[in-house]
C-alpha positions as CSV (number, residue, x, y, z in Angstrom):
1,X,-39.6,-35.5,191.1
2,X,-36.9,-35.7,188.4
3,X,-35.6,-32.8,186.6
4,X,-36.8,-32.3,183.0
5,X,-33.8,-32.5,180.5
6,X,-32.2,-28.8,180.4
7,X,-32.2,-27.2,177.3
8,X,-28.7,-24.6,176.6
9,X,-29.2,-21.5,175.8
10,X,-25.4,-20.0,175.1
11,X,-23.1,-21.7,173.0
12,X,-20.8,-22.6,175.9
13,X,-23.6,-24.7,177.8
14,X,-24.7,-26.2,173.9
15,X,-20.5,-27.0,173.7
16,X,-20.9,-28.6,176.9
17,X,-23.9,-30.5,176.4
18,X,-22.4,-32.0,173.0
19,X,-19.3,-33.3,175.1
20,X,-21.3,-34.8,177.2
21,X,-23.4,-36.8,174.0
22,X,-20.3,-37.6,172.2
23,X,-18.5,-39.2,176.0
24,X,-22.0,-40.9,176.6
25,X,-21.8,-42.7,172.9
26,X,-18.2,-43.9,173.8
27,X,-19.0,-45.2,177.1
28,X,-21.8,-47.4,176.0
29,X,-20.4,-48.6,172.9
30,X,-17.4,-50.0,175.0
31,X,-18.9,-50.7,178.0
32,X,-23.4,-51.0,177.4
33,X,-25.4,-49.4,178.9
34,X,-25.6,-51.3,182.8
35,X,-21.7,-51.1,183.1
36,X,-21.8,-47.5,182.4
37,X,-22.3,-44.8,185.2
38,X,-22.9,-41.2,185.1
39,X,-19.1,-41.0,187.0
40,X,-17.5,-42.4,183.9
41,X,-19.5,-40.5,181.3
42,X,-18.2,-37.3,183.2
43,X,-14.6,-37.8,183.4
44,X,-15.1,-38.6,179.2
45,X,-16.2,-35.5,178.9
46,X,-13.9,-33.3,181.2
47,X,-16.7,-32.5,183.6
48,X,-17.9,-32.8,186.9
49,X,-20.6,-35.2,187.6
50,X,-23.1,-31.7,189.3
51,X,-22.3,-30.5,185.6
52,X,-23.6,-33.8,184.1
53,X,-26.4,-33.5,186.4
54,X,-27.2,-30.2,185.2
55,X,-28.0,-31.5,181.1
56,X,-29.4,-34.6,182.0
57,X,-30.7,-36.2,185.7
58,X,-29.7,-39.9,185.1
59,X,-27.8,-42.5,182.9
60,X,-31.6,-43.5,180.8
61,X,-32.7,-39.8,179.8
62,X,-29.1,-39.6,179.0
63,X,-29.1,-42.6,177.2
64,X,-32.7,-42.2,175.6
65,X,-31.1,-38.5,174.4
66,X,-28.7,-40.6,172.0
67,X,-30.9,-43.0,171.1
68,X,-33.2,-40.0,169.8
69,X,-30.2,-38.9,167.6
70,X,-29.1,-42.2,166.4
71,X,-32.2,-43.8,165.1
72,X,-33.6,-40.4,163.8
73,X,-30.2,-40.9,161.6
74,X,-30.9,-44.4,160.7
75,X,-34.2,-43.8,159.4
76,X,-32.6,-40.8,157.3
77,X,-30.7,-42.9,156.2
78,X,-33.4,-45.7,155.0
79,X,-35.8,-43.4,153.9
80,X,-33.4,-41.8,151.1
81,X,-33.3,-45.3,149.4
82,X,-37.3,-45.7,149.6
83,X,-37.5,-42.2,148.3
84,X,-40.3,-43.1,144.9
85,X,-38.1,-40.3,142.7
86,X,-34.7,-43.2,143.1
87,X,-36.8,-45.8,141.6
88,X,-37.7,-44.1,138.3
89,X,-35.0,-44.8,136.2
90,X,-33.0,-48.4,136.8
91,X,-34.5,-52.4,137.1
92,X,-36.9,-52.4,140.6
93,X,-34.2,-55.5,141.8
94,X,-31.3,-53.3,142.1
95,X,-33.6,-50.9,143.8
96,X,-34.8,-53.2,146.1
97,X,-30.8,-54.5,147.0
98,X,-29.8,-50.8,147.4
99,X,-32.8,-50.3,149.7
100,X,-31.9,-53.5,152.0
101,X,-28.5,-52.2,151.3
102,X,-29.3,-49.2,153.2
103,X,-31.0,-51.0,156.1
104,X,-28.0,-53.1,156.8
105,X,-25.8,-50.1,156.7
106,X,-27.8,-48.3,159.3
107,X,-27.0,-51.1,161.2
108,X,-23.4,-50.1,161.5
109,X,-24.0,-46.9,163.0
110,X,-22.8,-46.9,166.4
111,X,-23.4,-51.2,166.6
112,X,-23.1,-51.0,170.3
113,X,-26.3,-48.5,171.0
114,X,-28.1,-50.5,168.8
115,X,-27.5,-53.5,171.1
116,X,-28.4,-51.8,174.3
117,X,-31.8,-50.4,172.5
118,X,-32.6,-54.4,171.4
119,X,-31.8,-55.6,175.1
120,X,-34.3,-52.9,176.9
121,X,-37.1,-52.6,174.1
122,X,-39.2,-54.9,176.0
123,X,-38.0,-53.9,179.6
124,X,-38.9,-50.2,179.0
125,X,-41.2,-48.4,176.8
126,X,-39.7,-45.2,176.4
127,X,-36.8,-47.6,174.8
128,X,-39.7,-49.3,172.8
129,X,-40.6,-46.3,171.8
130,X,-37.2,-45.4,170.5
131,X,-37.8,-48.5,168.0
132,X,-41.2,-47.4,166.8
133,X,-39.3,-44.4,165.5
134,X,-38.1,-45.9,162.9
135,X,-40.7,-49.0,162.6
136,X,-43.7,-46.1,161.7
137,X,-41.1,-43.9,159.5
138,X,-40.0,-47.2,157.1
139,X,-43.5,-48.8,156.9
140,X,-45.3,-45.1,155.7
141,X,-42.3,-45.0,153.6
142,X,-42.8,-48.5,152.3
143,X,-46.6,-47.3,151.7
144,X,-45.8,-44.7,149.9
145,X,-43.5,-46.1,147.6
146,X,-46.1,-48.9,146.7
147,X,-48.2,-46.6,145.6
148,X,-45.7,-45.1,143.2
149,X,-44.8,-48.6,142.1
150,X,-48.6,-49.2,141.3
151,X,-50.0,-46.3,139.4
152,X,-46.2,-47.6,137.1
153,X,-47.3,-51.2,136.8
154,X,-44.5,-52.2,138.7
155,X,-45.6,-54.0,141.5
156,X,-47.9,-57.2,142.4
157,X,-51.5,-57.2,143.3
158,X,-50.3,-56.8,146.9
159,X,-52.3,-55.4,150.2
160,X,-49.4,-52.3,150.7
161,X,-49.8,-52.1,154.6
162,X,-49.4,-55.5,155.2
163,X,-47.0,-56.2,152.7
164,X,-45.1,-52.9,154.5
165,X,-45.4,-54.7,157.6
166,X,-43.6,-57.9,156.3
167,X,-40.9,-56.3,154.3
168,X,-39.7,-54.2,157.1
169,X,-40.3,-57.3,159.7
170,X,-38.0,-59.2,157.6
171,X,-35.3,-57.0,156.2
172,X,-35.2,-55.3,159.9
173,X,-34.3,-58.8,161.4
174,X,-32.3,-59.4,158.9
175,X,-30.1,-56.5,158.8
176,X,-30.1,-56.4,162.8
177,X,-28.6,-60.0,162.8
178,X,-25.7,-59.7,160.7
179,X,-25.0,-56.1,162.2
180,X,-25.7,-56.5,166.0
181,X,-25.8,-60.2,166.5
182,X,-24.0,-62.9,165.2
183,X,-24.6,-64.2,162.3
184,X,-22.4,-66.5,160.3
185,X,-23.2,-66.4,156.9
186,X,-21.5,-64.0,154.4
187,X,-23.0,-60.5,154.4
188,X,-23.4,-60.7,150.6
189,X,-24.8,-63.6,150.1
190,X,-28.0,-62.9,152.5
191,X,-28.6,-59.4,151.0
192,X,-28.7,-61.4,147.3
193,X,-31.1,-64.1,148.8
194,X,-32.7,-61.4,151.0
195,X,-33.1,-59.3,147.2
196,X,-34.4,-62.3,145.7
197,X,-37.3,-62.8,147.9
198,X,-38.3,-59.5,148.1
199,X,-38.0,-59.0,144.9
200,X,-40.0,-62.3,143.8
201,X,-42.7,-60.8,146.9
202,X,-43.4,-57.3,145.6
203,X,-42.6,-57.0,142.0
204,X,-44.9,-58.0,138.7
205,X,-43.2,-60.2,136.1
């Protein structure tokens, strides 16, 4: 039976468990996540592997740890720009490029996690999971924006779950493309096109 993940209690063992986070993040954003072993992520750190052992009982609860951190960060991230209170004041469109803006930022945090989370999401559902995180946060974000934008007149006679589900299917792809794959097409020019249609999709003339 594996151990549960151990949770530090003095600040010495929290110190030690944040070296351990930070060495993991710089081992599989140079190396991914099947080149990297628990040995390497150790000596990052300036531990022994037993001490490793002790915060976290293998490579994926280790991995799944700063996944946790890094898409809870993303979505922070996102959800700022969908914020209702941001698109009070300004035209909807530049609202709608800062908002796809901020997805195709998030992207650039930590690139080579992101990777590793694309490549297991349909191996593994805890690494599914990690995915939904952010999928559920951005579409009731979406949802809830929609509704701000229709009691102002703002948007188009649109269902606002489904039209949630195909904003964030396409900006997500989108984003994760230029970011994580490799796309090659200028950056700016697919957030303006990627603007545009939005923009045409969800707003009233």
């Amino acid at each position: 039976m594996k151990r549960a993940v151990r949770t530090p209690q003095q600040a010495r063992s929290r110190e030690t468990r944040e070296r351990i986070v930070v060495a993991a993040i710089a081992a599989f954003e140079e190396h991914g996540y099947d080149d990297t072993n628990t040995a390497a992520i150790a000596r990052r750190a300036g531990i022994g592997v037993g001490t490793l052992y002790g915060y976290f009982p293998d490579k994926r609860k280790l991995m799944l740890e700063v996944l946790d951190g890094t898409v809870r960060t993303m979505a922070d991230m996102v959800a700022e720009a969908l914020e209702p209170r941001r698109w009070e004041q300004g035209e909807p469109r530049e609202h709608v490029r800062s908002a796809i803006e901020a997805v195709v930022g998030s992207r650039r945090i930590s690139p080579g996690l992101q990777r590793i989370l694309w490549e297991r999401h349909l191996r593994d559902p805890e690494f599914r999971d990690a995915n939904l995180v952010i999928e559920n946060r951005m579409r009731a974000s979406l949802e809830t924006l929609f509704a701000a934008l229709r009691e102002r007149g703002v948007l188009r006679e649109v269902d606002a779950r489904a039209a949630a589900y195909v904003v964030h299917a396409s900006v997500e792809w989108i984003a994760t493309r230029l970011v994580v794959g490799e796309a090659d097409v200028v950056r700016e020019d697919v957030v303006e096109a990627a603007t545009d249609m939005i923009a045409r999709f969800l707003l009233a003339d």
